[in-house]
N, C-alpha and C positions, 0 to 999 in steps of 0.2 A: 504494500500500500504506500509506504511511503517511498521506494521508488516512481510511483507514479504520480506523485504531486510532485518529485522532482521534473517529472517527466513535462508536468500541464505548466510549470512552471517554465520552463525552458522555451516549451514550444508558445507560451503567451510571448514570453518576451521576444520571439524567433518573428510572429506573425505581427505583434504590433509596431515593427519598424527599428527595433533596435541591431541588429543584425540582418532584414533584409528590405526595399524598400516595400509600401505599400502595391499589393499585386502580383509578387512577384513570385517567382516558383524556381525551388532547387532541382537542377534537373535531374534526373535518376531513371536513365536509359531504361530499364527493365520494366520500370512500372506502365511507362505509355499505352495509352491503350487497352491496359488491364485489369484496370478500376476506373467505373464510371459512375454516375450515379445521377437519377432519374427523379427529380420534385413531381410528385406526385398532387401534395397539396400543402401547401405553408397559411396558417388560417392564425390566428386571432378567435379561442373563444373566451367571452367575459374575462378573466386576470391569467389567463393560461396562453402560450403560444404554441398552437397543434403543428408538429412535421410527420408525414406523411412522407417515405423515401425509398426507395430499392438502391439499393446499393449492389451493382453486377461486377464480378470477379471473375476474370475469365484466362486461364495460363498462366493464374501466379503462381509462381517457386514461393514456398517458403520453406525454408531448413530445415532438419529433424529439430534443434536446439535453438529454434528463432520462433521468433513472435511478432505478428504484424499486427499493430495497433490503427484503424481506420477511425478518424475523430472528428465526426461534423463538431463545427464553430459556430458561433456569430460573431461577428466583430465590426465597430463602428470606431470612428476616433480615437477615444479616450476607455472605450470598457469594451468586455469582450467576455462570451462563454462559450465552453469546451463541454460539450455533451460525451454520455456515457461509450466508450469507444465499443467500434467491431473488432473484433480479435481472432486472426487466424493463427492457430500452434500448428508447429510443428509437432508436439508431444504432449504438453501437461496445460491443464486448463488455469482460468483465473476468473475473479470479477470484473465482469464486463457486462455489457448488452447482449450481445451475444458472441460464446465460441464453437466456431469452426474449425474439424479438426481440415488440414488442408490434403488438397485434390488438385494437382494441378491439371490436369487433364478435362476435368469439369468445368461447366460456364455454373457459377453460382449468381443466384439473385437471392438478398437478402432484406428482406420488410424490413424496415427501421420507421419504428414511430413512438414520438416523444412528445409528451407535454412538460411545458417548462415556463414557470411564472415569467407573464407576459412586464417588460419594465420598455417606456417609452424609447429610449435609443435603438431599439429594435426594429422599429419601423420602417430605417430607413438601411438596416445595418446588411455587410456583406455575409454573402453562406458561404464555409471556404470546407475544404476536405482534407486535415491535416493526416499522413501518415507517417509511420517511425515502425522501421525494422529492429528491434533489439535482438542481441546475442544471449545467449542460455543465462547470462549474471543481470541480463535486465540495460545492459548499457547501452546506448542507440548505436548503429552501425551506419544507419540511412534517416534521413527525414525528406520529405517531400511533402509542397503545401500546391493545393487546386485551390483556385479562387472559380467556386461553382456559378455566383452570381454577385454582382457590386452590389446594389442594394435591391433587397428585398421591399418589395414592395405590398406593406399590409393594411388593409384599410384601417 
């Protein structure tokens, strides 16, 4: 556990601009194309903000001793949240949203749907798709950040 508040801690600071600029994306050849992910519906009900997501995985490698952390965002200006990540093992499970044990040969589609108190900067804030390979002690090996959509647009 407390590797992975080191974990949301690094990658805040990585996506709010202090190591890269706003938009930008660490490139990591392997992944292209192999994770996408499909808004289904981003709503607004009364103090809750609904996502609605397939998240498809299609010809990832992941290692016997690696763990792929997939971590929708939101992030605006000044604030930003890190939702419950997908997690592919290579071997041993964890808390997460959900884990998949990995298949690379497989096209997975995975439902992701979350409610998460709705707070105004969200309105107009970016969806981003942060990932992070770690190695068997939990240390990152890869990060890679998708900016899905600049601002979300919720009535």
């Amino acid at each position: 556990m407390k590797t992975f508040i080191y974990i949301c801690l690094y990658i805040c600071l990585l996506v709010i601009g202090l190591v890269l600029p706003a938009g930008a994306q660490v490139p990591i050849q392997s992944y292209r194309g192999q994770v996408s992910v499909k808004q289904n519906r981003i709503e607004r009900e009364g103090n809750s903000l609904r996502l609605d997501l397939t998240i498809s995985v299609c010809g990832l490698s992941v290692g016997r001793y690696q763990t792929l952390s997939l971590m929708p965002m939101l992030r605006s200006d000044r604030d930003s949240v890190v939702m419950a990540p997908v997690v592919l093992n290579g071997a041993a499970d964890g808390d997460a949203y959900t884990v998949i044990k990995n298949t690379p040969e497989l096209i997975r589609e995975i439902p992701y749907e979350l409610s998460i108190p709705y707070q105004p900067w969200m309105k107009n804030a970016a969806l981003i798709l942060v990932g992070e390979l770690d190695n068997y002690e939990g240390a990152p090996l890869r990060t890679f950040v998708n900016v899905l959509t600049e601002h979300l647009d919720i009535p």
